[in-house]
C-alpha positions in Angstrom: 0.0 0.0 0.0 0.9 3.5 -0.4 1.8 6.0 1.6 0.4 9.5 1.8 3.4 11.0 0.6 3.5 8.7 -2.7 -0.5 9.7 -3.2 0.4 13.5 -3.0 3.4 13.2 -5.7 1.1 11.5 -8.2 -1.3 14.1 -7.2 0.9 17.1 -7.7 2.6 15.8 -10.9 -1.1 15.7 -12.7 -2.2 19.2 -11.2 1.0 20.3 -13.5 -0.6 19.7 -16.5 -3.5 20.2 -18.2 -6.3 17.7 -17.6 -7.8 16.4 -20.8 -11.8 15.5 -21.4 -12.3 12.3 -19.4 -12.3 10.6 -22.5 -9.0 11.6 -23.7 -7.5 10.9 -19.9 -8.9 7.2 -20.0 -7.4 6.7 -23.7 -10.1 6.4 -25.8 -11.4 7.5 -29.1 -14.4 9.4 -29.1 -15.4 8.5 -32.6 -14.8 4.7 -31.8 -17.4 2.9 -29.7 -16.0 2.5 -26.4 -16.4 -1.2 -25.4 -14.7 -2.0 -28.7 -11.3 -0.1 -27.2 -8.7 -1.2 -24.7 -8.9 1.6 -22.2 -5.1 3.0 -22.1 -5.6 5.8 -19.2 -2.4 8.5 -18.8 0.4 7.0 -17.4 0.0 9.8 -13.9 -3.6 9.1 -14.1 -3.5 5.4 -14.0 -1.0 5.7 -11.2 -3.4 7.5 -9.4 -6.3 5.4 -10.3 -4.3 2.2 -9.5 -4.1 3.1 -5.4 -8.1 3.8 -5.4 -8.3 0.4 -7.6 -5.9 -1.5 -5.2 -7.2 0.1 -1.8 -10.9 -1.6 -3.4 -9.1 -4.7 -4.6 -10.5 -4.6 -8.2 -9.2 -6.9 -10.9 -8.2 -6.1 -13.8 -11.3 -6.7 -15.5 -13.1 -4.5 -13.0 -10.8 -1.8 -13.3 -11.4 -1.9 -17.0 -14.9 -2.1 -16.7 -15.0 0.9 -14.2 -12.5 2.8 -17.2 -15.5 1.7 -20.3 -18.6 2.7 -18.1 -17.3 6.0 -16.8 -16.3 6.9 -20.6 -19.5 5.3 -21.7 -21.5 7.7 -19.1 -20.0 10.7 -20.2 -20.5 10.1 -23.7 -23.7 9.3 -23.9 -24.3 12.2 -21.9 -22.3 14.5 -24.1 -24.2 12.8 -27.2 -27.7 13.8 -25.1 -26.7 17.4 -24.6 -25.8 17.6 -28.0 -29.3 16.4 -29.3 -30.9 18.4 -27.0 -29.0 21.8 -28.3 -30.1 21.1 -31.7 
């Protein structure tokens, strides 16, 4: 497990940059359908995902599963605002 001190380096290093669409942090495509990609999150953001994951004791199947619903979520929403705007 880690310590406070390693959570608030991986913290600091991604409040340095800028913080993409959800999408774009979890590495997919937008244009693709999501469940038919391999989520490939940011390298600082999947180091900060990966002490919630372990501290929950997901899988690796669960943690990609938590990765395609949470893109899934905010895409279909985005795609509802969209259709609503028109």
């Amino acid at each position: 497990m880690r310590d406070i001190k390693d959570i608030e380096k991986l913290f600091s290093q991604i409040s340095k940059r800028d913080i993409q669409s959800i999408i774009t942090e979890l590495g997919f495509d937008p244009a693709k359908p999501i469940r038919e990609q391999e989520p490939e999150p940011l390298p600082d953001r999947k180091a900060l995902d990966d002490v919630v994951f372990d501290a929950i004791g997901l899988t690796d199947d669960e943690r990609k599963e938590v990765y395609w619903a949470v893109a899934e979520l905010v895409k279909n929403r985005l795609d509802k605002a969209r259709s609503v705007g028109r």
